[in-house]
Steps between C-alpha positions, in 0.01 A plus 500: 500500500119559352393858547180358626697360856651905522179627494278258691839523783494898510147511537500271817795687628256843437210302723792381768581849550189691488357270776763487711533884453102543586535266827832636598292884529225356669686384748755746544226764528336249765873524702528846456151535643596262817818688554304800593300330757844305659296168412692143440481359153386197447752219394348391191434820389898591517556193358269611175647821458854327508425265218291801329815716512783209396200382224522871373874516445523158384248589231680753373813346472380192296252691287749540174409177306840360475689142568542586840147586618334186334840270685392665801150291532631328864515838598128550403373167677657617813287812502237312378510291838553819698189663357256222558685495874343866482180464401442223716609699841316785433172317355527286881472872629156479425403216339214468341299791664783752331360858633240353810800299660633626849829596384398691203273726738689537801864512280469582122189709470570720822826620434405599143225759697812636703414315793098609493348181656155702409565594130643147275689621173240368232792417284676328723290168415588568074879572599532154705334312164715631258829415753390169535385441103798687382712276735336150335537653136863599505607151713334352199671740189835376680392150416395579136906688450648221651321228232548757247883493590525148534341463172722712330850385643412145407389607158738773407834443742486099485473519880350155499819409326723610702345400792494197397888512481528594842338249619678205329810663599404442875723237697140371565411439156826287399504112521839373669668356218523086499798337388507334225513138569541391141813660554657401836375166467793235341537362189499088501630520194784713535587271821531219294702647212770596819500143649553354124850756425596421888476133416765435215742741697502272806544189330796609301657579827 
């Protein structure tokens, strides 16, 4: 495997992990602060801190640029899929107002004051860009491992060989065999040879 595929797949695991790392303290600062004030948290949001937390791990573990971290590109569509499912539940939050929408005054913004209705947390606005940025980046650095993996299993591990195995070994795949009629069908020829031993025999009896 080209040195060049290491490289370019440790770097993307680096970006994986620092975003997920930067959304997963945003928003577990964001709980903490809500836990103080006995406040419900928002579906979505525990939803994004799940995938930020699992996307962290995950990260980790497939980091080392070896056979089985480039094989495991399904794995990296899947999060790929859950990501943009992210991005799009918290950008429908807002929308397209971001920090003048309802729920970003009355939910996000107040409870990063402390519960002050009076005095709004300037940075609450910058926080809730970079969590849903960060959120559309890393759905899309998924994408880019799981290409990069695909790419090198087919190139390096003959995966499109072997898949192609697999799939003409499927009871699918296989014709039902036809008989061979050449075969099974009767000889004239052979008849006749019979009926012209059979005929001497009877007529010396």
């Amino acid at each position: 495997m080209g040195s060049a595929h290491k490289v370019i797949s440790a770097s993307l695991r680096v970006f994986e992990f620092g975003f997920c790392v930067i959304i997963l303290g945003i928003l577990a600062r964001f709980f903490y602060l809500i836990g103080k004030l006995d406040v419900h948290a928002d579906s979505r949001l525990v939803y994004a801190i799940s995938m930020a937390s699992i996307s962290v791990l995950l990260s980790v573990v497939l980091f080392p640029p070896m056979k089985y971290s480039f094989c495991c590109f399904p794995l990296d569509v899947a999060l790929f899929v859950c990501w943009i499912v992210v991005f799009a539940l918290l950008e429908d939050l807002t929308g397209t107002q971001t920090c003048t929408s309802g729920w970003f005054e009355d939910y996000w913004a107040v409870h990063w004051s402390g519960g002050n209705t009076t005095i709004v947390s300037r940075s609450a606005c910058s926080r809730w860009k970079v969590v849903l940025a960060f959120s559309f980046m890393v759905a899309f650095a998924w994408l880019l491992s799981a290409f990069l993996g695909l790419y090198a299993c087919s190139t390096y591990h003959g995966l499109d060989v072997k898949f192609t195995r697999m799939v003409r070994r499927l009871a699918w795949w296989k014709k039902p065999k036809q008989p061979n009629l050449e075969k099974a069908a009767p000889d004239p020829y052979n008849d006749q040879q019979r009926l012209a031993k059979v005929g001497p025999q009877i007529s010396e009896v």
